[in-house]
C-alpha positions as CSV (number, residue, x, y, z in Angstrom):
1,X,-16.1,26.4,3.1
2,X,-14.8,23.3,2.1
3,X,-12.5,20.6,4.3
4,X,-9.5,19.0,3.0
5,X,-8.3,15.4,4.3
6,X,-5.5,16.8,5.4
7,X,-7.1,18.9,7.5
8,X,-8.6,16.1,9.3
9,X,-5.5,14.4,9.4
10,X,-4.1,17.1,11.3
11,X,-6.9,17.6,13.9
12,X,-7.5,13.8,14.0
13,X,-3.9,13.5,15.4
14,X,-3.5,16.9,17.6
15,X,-7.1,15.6,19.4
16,X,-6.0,11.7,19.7
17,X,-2.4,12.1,21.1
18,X,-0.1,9.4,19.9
19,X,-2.7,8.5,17.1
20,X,-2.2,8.0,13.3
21,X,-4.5,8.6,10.9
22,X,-5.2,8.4,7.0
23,X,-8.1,10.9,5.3
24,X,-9.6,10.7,2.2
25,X,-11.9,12.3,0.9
26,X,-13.9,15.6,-1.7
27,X,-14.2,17.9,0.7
28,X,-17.8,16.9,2.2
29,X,-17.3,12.9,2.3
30,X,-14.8,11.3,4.1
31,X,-13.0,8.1,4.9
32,X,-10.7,8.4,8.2
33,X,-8.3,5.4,9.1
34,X,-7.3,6.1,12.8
35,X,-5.3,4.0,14.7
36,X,-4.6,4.7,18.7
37,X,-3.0,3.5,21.5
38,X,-6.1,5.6,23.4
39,X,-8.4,3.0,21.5
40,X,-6.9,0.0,23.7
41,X,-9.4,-1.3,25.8
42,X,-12.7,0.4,24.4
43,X,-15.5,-0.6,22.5
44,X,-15.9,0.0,19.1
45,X,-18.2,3.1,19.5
46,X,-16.2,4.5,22.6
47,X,-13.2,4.5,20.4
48,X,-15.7,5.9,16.9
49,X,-16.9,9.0,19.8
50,X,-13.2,10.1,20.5
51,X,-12.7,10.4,16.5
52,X,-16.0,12.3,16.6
53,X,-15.2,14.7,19.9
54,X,-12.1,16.2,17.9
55,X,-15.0,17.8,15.7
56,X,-18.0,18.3,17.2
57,X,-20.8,20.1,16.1
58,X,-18.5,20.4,12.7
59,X,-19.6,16.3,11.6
60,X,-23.2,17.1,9.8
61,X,-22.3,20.6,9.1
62,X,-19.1,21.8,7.6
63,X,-18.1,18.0,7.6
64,X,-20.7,16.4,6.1
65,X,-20.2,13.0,6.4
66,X,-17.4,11.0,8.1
67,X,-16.9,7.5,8.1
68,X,-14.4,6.3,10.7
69,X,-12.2,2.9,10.8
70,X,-10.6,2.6,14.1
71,X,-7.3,-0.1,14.8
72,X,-5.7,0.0,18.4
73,X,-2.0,0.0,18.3
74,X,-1.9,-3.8,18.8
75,X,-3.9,-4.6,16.0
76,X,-1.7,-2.1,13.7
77,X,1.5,-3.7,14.9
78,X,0.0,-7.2,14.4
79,X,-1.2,-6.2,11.2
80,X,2.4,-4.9,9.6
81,X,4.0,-8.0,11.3
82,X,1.9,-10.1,8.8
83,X,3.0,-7.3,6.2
84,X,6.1,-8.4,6.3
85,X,5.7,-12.0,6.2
């Protein structure tokens, strides 16, 4: 049974409270932009294993691959300020 991105989209944001997220992706491979107050203050992989958490055993399996981007709130908001510019 295939995934869709918005799938992910949904259960990336339900698992990260507060977070925003963009999925692409065919239905095995995908691409997940996730930005998060909950990332401020961790490391890069602490932040990668929350993403990861809200699927669990599914990443290998029904999720085949998942390739993860993560922003914390401050670098989102400092990031559409220079949008703007």
């Amino acid at each position: 049974m295939s995934v869709s991105p918005d799938e992910l989209k949904e259960r990336i944001e339900a698992g990260i409270p507060g977070s925003v997220a963009e999925v692409t992706g065919d239905g095995h491979h995908f691409n997940a932009v996730v930005s998060a107050a909950a990332f401020n203050g961790l490391t890069r992989i602490a932040q990668h294993r929350l993403v990861y958490d809200v699927f669990g055993s599914e990443v290998g399996d029904r999720i085949h691959a998942l390739s993860i981007q993560t922003q914390t709130s401050s670098t989102t908001k400092t990031a559409e300020a220079e949008e703007t510019r």
